[in-house]
LOVEX-871685 format. One record per residue (C-alpha): x, y, z. Coordinates in steps of 0.001 Angstrom, whole numbers, plus 500000, padded with zeros to 6 digits. Last residue first. Layout:
N
XYZ
...
***
This chain:
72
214627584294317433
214441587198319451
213182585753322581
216405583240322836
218939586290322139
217240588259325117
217958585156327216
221639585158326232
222157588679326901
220418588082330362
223044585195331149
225872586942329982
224972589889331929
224721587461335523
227352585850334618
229646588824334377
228017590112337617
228958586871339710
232464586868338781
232883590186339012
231627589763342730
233863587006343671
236834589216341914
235995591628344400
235686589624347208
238902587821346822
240196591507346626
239716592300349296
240588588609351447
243824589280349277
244369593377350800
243623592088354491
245916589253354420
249041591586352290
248151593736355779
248243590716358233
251357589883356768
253007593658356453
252473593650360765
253881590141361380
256807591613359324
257316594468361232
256164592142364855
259688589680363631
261940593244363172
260899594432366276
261607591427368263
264740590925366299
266006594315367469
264876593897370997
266972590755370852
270119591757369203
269518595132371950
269484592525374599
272253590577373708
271929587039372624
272507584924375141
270213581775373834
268216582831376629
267462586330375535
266875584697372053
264039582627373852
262610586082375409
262213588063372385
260593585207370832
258589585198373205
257761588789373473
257193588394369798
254236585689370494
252085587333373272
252546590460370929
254110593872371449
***
């Protein structure tokens, strides 16, 4: 469990929530810290791949447009 759940954890402890209400939110808060960093990993993905579309596409249109030039 993270530094930051088992804080959270802890301040609903003091707020006298019960300890299963606690462990339960815990879990729930590091479930949804987990599906973050995921839906981070996927985006930083496909960043890259859209980067290196991006890069290709020019890359063809500028060839197709210096073949064009020689031919006339």
């Amino acid at each position: 469990m993270t530094l930051v759940v088992k804080e959270i954890r802890d301040a609903f402890r003091e707020a006298k929530v019960s300890d299963e209400a606690a462990d339960a939110a815990g879990k729930i808060i590091a479930d949804q810290d987990a599906r973050v960093e995921k839906v981070e990993s996927r985006l930083n993905l496909l960043t890259w791949m859209v980067g290196t579309n991006v890069v290709l596409t020019i890359a063809v249109i500028g060839g197709v447009i210096g073949i064009l030039t020689r031919l006339h």
